[in-house]
PATORDREN-116924 format. One record per atom (N, C-alpha, C): residue number from 1; atom name; z, x, y. Coordinates in nm, 2 decimals. Layout:
<recs>
[NUM "CA" [Z X Y]];
...
</recs>
This chain:
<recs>
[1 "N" [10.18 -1.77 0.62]];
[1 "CA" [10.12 -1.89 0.57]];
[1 "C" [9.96 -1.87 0.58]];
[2 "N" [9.93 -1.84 0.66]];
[2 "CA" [9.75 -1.77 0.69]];
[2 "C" [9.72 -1.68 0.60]];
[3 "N" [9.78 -1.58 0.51]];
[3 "CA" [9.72 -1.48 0.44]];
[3 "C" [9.77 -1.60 0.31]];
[4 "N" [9.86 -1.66 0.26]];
[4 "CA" [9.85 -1.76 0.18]];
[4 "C" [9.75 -1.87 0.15]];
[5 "N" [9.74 -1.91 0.26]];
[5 "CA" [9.59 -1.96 0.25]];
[5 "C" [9.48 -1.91 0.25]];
[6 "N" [9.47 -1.80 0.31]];
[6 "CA" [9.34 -1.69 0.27]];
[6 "C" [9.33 -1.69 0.12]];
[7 "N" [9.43 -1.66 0.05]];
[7 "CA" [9.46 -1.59 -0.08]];
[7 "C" [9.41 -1.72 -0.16]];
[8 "N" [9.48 -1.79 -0.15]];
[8 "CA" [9.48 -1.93 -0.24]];
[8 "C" [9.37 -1.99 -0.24]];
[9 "N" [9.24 -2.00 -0.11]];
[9 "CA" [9.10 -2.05 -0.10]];
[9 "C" [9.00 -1.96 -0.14]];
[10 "N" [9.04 -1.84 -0.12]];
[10 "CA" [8.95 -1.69 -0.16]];
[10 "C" [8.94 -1.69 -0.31]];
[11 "N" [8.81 -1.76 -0.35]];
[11 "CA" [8.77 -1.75 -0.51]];
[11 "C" [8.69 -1.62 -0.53]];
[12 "N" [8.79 -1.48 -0.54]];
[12 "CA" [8.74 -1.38 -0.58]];
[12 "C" [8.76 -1.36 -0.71]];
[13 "N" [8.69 -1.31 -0.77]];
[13 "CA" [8.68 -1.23 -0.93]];
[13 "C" [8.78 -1.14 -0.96]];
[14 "N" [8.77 -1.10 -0.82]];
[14 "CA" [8.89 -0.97 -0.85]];
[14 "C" [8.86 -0.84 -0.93]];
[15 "N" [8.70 -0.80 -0.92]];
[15 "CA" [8.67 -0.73 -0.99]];
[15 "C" [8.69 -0.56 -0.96]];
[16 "N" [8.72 -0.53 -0.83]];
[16 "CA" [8.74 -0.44 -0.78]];
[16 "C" [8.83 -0.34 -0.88]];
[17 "N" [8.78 -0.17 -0.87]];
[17 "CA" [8.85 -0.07 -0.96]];
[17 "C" [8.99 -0.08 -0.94]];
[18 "N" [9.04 -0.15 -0.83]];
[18 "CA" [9.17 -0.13 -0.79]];
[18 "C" [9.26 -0.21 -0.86]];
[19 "N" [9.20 -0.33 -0.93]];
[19 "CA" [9.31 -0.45 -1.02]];
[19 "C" [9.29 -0.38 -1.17]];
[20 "N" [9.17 -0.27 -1.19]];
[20 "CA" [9.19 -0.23 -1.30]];
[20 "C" [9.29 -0.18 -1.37]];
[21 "N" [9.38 -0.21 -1.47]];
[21 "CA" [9.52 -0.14 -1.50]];
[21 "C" [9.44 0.04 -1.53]];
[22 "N" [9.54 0.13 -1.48]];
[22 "CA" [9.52 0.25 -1.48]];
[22 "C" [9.63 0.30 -1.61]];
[23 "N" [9.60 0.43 -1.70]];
[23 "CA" [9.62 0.46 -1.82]];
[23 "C" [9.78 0.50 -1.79]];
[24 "N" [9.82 0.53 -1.69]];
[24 "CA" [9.99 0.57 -1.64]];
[24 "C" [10.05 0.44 -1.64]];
[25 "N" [9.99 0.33 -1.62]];
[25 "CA" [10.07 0.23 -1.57]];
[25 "C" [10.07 0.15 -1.70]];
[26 "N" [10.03 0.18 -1.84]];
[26 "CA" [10.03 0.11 -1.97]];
[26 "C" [10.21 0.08 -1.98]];
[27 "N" [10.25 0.15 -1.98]];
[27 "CA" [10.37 0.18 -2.03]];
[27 "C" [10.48 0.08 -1.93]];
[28 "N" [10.44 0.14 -1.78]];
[28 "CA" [10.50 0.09 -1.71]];
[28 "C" [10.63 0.18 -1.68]];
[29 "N" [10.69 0.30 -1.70]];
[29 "CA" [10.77 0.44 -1.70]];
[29 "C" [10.82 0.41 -1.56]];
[30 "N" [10.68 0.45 -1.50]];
[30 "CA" [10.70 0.50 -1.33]];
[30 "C" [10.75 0.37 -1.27]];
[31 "N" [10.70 0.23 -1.30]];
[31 "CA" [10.76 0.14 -1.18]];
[31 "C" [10.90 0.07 -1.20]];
[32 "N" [10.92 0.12 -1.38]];
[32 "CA" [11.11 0.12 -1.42]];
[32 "C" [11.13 0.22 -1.32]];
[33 "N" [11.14 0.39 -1.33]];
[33 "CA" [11.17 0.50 -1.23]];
[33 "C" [11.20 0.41 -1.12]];
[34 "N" [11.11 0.32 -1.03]];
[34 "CA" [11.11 0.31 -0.92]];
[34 "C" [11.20 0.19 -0.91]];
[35 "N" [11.31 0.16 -1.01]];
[35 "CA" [11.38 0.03 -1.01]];
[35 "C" [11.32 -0.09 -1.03]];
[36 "N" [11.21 -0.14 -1.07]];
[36 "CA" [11.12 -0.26 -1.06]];
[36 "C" [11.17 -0.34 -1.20]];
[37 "N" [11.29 -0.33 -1.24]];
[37 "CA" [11.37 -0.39 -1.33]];
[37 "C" [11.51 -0.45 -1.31]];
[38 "N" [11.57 -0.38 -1.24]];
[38 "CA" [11.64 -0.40 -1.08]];
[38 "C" [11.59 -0.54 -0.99]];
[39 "N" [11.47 -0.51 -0.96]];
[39 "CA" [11.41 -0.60 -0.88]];
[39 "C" [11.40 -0.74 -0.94]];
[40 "N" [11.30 -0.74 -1.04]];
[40 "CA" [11.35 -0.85 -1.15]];
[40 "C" [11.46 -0.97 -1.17]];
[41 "N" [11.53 -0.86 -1.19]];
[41 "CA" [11.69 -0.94 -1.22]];
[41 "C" [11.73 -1.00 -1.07]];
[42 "N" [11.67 -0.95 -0.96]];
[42 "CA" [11.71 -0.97 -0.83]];
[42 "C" [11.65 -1.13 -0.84]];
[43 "N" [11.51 -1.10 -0.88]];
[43 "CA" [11.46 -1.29 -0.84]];
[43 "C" [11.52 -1.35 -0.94]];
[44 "N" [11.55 -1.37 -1.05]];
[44 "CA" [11.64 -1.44 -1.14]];
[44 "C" [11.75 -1.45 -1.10]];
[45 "N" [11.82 -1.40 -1.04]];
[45 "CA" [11.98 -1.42 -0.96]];
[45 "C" [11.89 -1.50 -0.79]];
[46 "N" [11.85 -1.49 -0.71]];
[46 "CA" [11.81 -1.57 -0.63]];
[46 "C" [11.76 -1.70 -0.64]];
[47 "N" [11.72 -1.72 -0.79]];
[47 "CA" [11.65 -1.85 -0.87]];
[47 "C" [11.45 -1.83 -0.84]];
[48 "N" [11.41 -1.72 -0.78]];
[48 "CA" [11.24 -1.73 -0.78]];
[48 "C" [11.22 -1.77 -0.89]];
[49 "N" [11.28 -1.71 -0.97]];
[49 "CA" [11.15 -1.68 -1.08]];
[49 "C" [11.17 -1.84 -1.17]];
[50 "N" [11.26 -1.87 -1.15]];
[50 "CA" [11.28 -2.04 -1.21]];
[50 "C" [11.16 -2.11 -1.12]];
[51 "N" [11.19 -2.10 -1.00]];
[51 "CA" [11.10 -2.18 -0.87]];
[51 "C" [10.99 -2.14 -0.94]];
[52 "N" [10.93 -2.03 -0.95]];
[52 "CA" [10.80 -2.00 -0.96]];
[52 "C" [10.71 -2.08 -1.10]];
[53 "N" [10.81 -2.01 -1.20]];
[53 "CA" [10.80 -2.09 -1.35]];
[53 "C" [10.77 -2.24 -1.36]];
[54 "N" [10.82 -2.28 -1.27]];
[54 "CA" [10.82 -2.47 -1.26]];
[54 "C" [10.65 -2.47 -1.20]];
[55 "N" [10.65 -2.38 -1.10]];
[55 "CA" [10.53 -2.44 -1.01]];
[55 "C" [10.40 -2.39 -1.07]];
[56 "N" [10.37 -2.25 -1.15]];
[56 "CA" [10.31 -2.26 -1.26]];
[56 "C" [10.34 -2.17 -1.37]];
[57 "N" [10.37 -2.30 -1.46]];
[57 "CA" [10.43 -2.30 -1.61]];
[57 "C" [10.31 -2.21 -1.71]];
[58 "N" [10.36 -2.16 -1.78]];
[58 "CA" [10.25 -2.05 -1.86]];
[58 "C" [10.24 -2.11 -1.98]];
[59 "N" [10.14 -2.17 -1.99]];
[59 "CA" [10.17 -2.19 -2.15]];
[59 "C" [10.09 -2.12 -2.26]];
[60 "N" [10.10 -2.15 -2.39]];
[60 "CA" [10.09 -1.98 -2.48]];
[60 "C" [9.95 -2.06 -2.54]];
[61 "N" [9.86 -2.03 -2.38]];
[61 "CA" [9.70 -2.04 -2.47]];
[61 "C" [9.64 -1.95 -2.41]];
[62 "N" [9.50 -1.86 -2.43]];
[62 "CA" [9.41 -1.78 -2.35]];
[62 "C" [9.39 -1.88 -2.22]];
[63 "N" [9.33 -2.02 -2.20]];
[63 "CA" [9.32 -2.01 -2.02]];
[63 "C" [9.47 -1.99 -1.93]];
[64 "N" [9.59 -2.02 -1.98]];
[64 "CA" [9.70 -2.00 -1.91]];
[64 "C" [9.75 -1.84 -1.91]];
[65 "N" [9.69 -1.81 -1.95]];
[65 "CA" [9.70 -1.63 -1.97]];
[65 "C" [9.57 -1.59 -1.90]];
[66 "N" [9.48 -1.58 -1.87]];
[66 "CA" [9.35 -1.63 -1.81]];
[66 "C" [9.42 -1.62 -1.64]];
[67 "N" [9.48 -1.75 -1.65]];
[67 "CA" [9.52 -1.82 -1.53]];
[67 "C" [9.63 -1.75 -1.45]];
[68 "N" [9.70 -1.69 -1.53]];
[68 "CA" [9.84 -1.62 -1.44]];
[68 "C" [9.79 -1.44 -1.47]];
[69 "N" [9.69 -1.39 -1.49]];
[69 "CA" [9.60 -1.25 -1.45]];
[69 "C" [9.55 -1.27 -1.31]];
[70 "N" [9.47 -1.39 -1.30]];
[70 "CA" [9.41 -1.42 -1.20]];
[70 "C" [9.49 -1.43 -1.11]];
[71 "N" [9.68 -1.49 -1.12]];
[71 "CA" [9.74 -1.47 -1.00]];
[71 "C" [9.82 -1.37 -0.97]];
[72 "N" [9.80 -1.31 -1.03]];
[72 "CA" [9.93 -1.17 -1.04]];
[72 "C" [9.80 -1.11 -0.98]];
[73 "N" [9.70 -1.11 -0.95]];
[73 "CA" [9.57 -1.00 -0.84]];
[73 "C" [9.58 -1.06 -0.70]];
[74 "N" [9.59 -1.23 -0.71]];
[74 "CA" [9.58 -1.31 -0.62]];
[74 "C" [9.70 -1.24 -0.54]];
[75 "N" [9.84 -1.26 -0.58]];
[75 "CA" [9.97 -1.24 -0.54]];
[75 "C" [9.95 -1.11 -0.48]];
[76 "N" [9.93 -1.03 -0.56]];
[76 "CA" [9.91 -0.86 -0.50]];
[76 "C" [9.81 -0.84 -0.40]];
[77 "N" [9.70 -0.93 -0.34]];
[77 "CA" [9.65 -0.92 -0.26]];
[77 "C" [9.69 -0.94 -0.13]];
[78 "N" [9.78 -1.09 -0.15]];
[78 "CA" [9.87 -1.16 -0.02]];
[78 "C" [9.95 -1.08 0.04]];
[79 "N" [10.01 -1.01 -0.11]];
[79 "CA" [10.13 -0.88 -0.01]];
[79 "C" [10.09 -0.78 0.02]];
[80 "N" [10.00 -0.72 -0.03]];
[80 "CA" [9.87 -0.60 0.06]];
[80 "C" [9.89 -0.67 0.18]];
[81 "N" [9.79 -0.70 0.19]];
[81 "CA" [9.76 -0.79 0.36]];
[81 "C" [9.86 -0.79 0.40]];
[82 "N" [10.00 -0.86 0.36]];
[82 "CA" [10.14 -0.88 0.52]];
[82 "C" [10.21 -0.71 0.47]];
[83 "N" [10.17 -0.66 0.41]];
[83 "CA" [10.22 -0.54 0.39]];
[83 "C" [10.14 -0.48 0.52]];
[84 "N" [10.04 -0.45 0.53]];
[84 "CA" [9.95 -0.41 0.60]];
[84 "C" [10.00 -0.46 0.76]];
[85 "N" [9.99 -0.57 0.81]];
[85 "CA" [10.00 -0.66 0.92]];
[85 "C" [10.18 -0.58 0.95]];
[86 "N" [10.31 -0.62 0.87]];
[86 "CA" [10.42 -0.58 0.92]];
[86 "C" [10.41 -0.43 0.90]];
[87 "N" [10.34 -0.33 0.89]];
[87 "CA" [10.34 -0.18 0.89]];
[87 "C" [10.29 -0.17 1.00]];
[88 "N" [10.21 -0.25 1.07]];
[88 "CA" [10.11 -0.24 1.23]];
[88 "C" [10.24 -0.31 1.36]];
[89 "N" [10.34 -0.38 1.29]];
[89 "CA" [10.47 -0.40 1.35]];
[89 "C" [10.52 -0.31 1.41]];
[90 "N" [10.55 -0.28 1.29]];
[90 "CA" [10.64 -0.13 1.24]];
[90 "C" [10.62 -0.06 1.33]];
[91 "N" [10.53 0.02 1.33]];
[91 "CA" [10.45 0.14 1.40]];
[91 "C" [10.44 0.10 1.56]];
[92 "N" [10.44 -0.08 1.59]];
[92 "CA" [10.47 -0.08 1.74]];
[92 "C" [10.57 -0.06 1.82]];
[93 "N" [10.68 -0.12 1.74]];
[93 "CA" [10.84 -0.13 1.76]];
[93 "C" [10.86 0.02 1.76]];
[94 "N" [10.78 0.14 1.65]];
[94 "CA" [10.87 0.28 1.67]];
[94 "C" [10.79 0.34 1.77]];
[95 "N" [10.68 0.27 1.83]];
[95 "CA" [10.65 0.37 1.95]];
[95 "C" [10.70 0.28 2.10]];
[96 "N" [10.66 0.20 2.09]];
[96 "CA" [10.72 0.10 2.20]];
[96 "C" [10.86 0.09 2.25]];
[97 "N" [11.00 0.10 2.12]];
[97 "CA" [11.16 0.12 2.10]];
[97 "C" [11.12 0.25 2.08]];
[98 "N" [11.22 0.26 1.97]];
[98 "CA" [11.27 0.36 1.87]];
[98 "C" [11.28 0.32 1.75]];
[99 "N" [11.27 0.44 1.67]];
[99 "CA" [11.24 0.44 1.50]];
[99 "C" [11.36 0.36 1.43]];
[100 "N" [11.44 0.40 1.50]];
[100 "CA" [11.55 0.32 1.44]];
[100 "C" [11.61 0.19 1.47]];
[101 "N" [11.48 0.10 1.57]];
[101 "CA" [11.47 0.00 1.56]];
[101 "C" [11.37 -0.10 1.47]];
[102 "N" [11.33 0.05 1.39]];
[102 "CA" [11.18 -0.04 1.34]];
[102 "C" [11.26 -0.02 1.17]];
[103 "N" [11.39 0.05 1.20]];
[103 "CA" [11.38 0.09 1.03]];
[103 "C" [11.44 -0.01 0.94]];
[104 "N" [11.46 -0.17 1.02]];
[104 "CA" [11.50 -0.29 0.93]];
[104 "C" [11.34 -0.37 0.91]];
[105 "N" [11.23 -0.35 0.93]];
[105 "CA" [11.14 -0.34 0.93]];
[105 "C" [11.06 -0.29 0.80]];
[106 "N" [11.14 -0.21 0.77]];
[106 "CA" [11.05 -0.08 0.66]];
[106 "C" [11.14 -0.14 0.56]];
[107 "N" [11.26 -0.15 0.59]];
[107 "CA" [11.35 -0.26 0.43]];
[107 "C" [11.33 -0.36 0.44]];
[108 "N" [11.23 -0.44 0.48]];
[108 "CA" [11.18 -0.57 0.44]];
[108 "C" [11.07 -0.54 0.40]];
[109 "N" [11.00 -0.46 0.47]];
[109 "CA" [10.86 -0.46 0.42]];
[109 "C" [10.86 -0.38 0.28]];
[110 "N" [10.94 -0.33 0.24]];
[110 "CA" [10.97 -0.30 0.11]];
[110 "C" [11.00 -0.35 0.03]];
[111 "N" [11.11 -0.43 0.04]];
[111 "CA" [11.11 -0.60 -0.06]];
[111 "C" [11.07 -0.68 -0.08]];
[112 "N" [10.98 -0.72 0.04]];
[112 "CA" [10.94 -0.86 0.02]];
[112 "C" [10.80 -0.82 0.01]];
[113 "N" [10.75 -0.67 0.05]];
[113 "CA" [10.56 -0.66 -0.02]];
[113 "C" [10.56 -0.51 -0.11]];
[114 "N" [10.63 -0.43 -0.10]];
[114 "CA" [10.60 -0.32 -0.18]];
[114 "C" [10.67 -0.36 -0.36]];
[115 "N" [10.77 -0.41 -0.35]];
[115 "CA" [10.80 -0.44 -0.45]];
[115 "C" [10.76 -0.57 -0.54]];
[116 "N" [10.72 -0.68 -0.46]];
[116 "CA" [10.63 -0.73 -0.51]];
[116 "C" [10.47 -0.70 -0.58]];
[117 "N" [10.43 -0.59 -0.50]];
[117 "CA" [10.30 -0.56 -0.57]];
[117 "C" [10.32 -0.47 -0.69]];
[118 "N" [10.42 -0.39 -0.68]];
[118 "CA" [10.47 -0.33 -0.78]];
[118 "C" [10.50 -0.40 -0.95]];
[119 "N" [10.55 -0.52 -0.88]];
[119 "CA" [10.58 -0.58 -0.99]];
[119 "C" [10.47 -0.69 -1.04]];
[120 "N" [10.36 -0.71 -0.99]];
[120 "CA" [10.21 -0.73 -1.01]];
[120 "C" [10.19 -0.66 -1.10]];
[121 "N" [10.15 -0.52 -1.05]];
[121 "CA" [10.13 -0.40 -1.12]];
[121 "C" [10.19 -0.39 -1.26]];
[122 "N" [10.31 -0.39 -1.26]];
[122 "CA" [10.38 -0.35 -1.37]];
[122 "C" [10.36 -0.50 -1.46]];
[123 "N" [10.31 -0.60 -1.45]];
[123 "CA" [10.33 -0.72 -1.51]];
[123 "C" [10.16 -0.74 -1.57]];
[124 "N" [10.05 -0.72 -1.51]];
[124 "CA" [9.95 -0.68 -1.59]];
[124 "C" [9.90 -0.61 -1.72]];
[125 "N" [9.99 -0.54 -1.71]];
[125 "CA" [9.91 -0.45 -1.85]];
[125 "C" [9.97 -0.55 -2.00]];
[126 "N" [10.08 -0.60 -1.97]];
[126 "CA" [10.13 -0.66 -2.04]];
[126 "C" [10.09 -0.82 -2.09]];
[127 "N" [9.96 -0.85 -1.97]];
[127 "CA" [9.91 -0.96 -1.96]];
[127 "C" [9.81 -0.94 -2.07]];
[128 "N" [9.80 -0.86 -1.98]];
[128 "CA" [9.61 -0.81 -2.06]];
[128 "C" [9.59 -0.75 -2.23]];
[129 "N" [9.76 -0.71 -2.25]];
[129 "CA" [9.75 -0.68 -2.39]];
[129 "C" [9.75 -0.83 -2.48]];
[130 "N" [9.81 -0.91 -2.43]];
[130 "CA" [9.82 -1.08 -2.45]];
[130 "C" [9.73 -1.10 -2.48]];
[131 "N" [9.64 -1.10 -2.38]];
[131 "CA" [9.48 -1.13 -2.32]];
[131 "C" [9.41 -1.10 -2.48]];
[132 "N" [9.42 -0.95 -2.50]];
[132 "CA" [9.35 -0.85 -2.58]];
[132 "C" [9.41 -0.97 -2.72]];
[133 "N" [9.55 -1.00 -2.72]];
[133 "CA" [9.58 -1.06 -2.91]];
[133 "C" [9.52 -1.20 -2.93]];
[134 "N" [9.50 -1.26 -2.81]];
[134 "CA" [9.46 -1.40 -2.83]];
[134 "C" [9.30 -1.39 -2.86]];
[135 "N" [9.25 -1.28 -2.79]];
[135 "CA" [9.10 -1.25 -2.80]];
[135 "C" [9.09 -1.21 -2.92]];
[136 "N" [9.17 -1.15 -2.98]];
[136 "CA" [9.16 -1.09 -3.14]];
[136 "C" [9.16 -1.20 -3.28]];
[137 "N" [9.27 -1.29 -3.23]];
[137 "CA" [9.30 -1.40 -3.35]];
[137 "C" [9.17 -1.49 -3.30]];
[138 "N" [9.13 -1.48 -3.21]];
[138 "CA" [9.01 -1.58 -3.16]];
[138 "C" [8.91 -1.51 -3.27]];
[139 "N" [8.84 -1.39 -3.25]];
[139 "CA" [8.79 -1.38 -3.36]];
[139 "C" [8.78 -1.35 -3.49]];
[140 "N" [8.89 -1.32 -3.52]];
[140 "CA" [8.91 -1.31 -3.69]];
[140 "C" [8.94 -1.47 -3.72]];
[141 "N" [8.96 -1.60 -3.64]];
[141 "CA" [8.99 -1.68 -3.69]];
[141 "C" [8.80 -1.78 -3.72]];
[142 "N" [8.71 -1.74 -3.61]];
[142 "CA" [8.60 -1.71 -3.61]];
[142 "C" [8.55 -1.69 -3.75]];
[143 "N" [8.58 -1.58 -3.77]];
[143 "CA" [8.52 -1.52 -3.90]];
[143 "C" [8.54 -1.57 -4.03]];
</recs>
């Protein structure tokens, strides 16, 4: 809830090279490879992505396209951070126990933050090509 509210009051830009979509990740290849389509289908059978949809609806203008870029960095930031925080877990439980106390640990922290940023990732470029057509009919309609 604390890195939620971090995330959600933190009016960053987000300008950092790291939210930049990189020329591998156009396509999106590697984070299908890595099942992130799989994953998908996972929150649609659990009902998220309904929940999510309700709580913010996208609708088909530049600021709501605008608006859900700015959360898909937001979102990937939150699970950086508890990504980060349950890895410092992690690493207590395998030196404090044993590894194989820590290793239900490492499969959460893999679904509920590595796969979610992934799918940040992989949901960007697709934003931004949006981004790129509404910018385009914006100005040829200009013209």
């Amino acid at each position: 809830m604390c890195v939620l509210t971090f995330t959600e009051t933190l009016k960053s830009k987000f300008n950092s090279g790291y939210y930049k979509t990189k020329d591998w990740e156009n396509k999106g290849k590697l984070y299908e490879k890595f099942g992130i389509n799989l994953f998908r289908k996972l929150l649609v059978l659990v009902g998220w992505e309904k929940l999510n949809k309700k709580a913010n609806p996208v609708k088909n203008d530049l600021e709501s396209l605008l608006h859900l870029e700015y959360r898909t960095k937001q979102s990937e930031l939150g699970h950086l951070i508890v990504f980060f925080i349950v890895l410092g877990f992690k690493i207590y439980v395998a030196l404090r126990f044993t590894f194989v106390e820590s290793v239900w640990l490492i499969i959460l922290n893999i679904i509920f933050n590595v796969y979610p940023i992934l799918l940040q990732r992989y949901n960007r470029p697709r934003i931004q090509r949006a981004l790129a057509l509404f910018r385009y009919k914006a100005e040829q309609s200009a013209v």
